[in-house]
Rosetta silent file (secondary structure, phi, psi, omega in degrees, C-alpha in Angstrom):
SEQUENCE: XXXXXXXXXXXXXXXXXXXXXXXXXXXXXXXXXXXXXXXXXXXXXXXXXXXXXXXXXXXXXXXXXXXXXXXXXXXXXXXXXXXXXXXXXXXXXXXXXXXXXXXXXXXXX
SCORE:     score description
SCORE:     0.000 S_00000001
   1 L     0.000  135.818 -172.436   24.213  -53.902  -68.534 S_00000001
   2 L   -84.359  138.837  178.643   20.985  -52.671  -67.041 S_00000001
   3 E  -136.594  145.511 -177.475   19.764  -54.649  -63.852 S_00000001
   4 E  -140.783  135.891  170.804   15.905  -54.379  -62.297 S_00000001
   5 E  -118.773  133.349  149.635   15.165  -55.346  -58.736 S_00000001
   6 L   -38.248  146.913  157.367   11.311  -55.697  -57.608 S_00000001
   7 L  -172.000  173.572 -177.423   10.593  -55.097  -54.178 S_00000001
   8 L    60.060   22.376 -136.795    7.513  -54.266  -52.031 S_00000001
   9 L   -97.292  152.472 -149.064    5.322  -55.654  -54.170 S_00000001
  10 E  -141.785  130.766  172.972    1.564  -55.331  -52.434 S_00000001
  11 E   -54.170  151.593  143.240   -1.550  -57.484  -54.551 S_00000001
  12 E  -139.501  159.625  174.257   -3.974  -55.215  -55.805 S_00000001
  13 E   -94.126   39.769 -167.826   -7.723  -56.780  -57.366 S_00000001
  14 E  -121.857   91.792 -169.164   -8.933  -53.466  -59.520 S_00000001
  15 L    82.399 -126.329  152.928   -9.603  -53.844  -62.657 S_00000001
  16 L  -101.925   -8.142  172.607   -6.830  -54.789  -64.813 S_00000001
  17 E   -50.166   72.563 -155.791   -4.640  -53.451  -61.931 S_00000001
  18 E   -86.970  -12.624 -179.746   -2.808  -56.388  -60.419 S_00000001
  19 E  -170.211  179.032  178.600   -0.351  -55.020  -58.159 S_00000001
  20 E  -141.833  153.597 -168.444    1.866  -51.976  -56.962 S_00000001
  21 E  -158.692  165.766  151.250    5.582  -52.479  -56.322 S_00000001
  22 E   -87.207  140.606  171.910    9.193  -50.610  -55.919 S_00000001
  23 E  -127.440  148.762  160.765   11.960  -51.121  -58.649 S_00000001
  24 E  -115.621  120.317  168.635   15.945  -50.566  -57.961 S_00000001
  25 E  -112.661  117.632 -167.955   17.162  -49.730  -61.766 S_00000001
  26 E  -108.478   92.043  160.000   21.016  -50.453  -61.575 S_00000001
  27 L   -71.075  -24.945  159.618   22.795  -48.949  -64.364 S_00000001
  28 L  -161.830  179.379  135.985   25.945  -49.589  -62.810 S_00000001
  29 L     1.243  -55.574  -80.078   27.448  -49.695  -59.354 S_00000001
  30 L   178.949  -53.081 -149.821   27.441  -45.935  -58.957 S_00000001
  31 L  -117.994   82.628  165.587   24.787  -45.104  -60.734 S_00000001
  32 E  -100.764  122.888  164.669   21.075  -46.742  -59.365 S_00000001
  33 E  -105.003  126.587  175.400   17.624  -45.460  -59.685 S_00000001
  34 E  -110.621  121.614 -167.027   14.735  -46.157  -57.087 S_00000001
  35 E  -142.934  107.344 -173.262   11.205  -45.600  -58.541 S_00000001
  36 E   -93.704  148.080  169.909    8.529  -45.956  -55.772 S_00000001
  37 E    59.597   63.831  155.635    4.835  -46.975  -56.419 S_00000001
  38 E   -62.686  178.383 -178.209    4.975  -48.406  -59.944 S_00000001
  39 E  -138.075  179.099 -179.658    2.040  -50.293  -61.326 S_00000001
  40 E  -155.476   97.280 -163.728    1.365  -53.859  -62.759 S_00000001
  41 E  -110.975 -163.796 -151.790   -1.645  -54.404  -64.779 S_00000001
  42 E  -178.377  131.885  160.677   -2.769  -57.794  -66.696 S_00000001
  43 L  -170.850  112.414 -146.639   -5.741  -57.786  -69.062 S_00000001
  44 L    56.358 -102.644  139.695   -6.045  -61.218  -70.936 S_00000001
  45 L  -112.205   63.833 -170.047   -2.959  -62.005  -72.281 S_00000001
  46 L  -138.496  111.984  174.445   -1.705  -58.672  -72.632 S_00000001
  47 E  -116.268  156.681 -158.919    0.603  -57.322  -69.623 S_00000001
  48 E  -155.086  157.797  178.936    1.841  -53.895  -69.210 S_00000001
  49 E  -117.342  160.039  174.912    3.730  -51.858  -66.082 S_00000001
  50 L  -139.025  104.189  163.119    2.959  -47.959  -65.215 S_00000001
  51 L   -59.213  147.539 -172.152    5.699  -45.675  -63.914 S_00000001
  52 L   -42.388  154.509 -177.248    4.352  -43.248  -61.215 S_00000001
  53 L  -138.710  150.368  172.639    2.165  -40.816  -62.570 S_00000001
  54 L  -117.625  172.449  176.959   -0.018  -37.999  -61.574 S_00000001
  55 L  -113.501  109.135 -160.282   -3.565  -38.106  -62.380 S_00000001
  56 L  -111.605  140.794 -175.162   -5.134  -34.539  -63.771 S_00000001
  57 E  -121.927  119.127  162.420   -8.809  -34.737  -63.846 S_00000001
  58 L  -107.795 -164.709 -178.612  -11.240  -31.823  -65.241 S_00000001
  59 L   -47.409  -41.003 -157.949  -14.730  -31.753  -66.138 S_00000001
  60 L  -118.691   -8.742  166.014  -14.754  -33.216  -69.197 S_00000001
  61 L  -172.195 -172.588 -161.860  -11.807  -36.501  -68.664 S_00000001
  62 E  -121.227  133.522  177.420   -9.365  -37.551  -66.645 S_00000001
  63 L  -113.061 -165.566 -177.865   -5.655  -37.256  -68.179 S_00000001
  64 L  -140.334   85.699 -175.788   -2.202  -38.832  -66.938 S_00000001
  65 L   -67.658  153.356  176.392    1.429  -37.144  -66.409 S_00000001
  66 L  -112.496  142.393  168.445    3.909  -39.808  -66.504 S_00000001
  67 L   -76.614  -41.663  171.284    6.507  -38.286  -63.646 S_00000001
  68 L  -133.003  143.430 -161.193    9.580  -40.280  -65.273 S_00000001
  69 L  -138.822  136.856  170.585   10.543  -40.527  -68.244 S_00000001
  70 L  -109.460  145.258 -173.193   14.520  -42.280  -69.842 S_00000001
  71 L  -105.791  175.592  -42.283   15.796  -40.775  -72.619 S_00000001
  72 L   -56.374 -167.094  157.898   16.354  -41.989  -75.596 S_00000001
  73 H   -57.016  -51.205  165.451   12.963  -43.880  -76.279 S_00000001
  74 H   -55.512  -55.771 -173.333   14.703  -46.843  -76.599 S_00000001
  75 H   -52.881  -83.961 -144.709   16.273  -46.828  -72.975 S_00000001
  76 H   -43.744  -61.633 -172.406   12.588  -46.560  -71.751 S_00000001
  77 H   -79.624    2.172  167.888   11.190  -49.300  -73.481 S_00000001
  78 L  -121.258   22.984  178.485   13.973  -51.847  -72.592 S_00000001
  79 L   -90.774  -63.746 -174.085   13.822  -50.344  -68.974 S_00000001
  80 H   -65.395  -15.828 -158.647   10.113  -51.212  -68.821 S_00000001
  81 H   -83.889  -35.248 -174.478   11.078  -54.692  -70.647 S_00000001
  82 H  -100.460  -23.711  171.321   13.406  -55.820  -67.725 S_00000001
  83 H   -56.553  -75.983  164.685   10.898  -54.439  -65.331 S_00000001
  84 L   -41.546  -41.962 -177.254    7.878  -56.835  -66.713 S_00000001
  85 H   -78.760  -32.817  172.997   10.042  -59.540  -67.261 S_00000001
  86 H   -88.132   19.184  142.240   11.369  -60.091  -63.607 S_00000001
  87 H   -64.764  -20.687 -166.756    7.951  -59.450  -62.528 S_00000001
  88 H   -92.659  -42.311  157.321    7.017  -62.410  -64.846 S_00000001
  89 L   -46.318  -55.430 -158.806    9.888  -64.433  -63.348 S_00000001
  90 L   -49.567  -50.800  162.987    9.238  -63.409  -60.323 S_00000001
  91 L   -80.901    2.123 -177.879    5.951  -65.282  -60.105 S_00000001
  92 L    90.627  -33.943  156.088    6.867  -67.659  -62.067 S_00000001
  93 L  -143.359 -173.408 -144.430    4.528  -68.067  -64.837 S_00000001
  94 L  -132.443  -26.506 -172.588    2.982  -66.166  -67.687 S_00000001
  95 L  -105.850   89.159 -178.121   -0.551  -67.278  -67.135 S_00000001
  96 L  -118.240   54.398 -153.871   -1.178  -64.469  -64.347 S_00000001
  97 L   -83.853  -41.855  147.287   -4.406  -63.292  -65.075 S_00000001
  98 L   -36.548  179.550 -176.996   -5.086  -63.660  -61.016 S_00000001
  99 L   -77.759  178.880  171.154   -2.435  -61.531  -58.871 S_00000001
 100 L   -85.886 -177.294 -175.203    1.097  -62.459  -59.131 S_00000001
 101 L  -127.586  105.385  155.589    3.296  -63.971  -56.450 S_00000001
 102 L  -149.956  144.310 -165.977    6.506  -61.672  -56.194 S_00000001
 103 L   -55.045  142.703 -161.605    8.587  -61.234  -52.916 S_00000001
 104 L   -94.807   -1.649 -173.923    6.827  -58.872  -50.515 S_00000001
 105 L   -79.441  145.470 -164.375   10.309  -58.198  -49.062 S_00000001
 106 L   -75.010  154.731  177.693   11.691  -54.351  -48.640 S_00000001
 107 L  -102.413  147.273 -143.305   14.049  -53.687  -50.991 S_00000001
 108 L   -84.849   82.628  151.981   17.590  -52.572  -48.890 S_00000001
 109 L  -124.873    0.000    0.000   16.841  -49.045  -49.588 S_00000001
């Protein structure tokens, strides 16, 4: 069973851009992943997370490397699933269209 811990999590007011955070992804005992400066955006009722990224900009747009990526496809999208939802927990409700509330506490890493 996959476990996600939140930590750091710092408001932000940009847009749909509601916050920046840490995750601990615990696949088991042994085996944990720590993924610094995630994102947390909100636009209407539609909420969505962003794994770090870099941002390559030329002349004519601006694109977006995602830096990590879980294999299969599947793993990813129930990765990201368990992310959003104890961010959604975290604060407590679903109607977050303002920033969330999730502990500001380091995570012991």
């Amino acid at each position: 069973m996959i476990n996600v811990e939140i930590g750091n999590f710092r408001p932000v007011d940009k847009g749909s851009l509601r916050g920046s955070f840490h995750v601990m992804v615990k696949f088991s005992e042994e085996h944990i992943v720590v993924i610094y400066d995630c994102k947390y955006f909100v636009k209407g009722d539609k909420r969505w997370i962003k794994l770090p990224y870099k941002e390559i900009k030329s002349e004519e747009k601006t694109d977006y490397f995602q830096l990590i990526r879980f294999k299969p496809v599947d793993l990813s999208k129930q990765i990201e699933s368990l992310i959003l939802a104890q961010l959604e927990a975290s604060n407590g409700a679903k109607n977050v269209e303002s920033k969330p509330h999730v502990s500001s506490e380091e995570l012991p890493f």
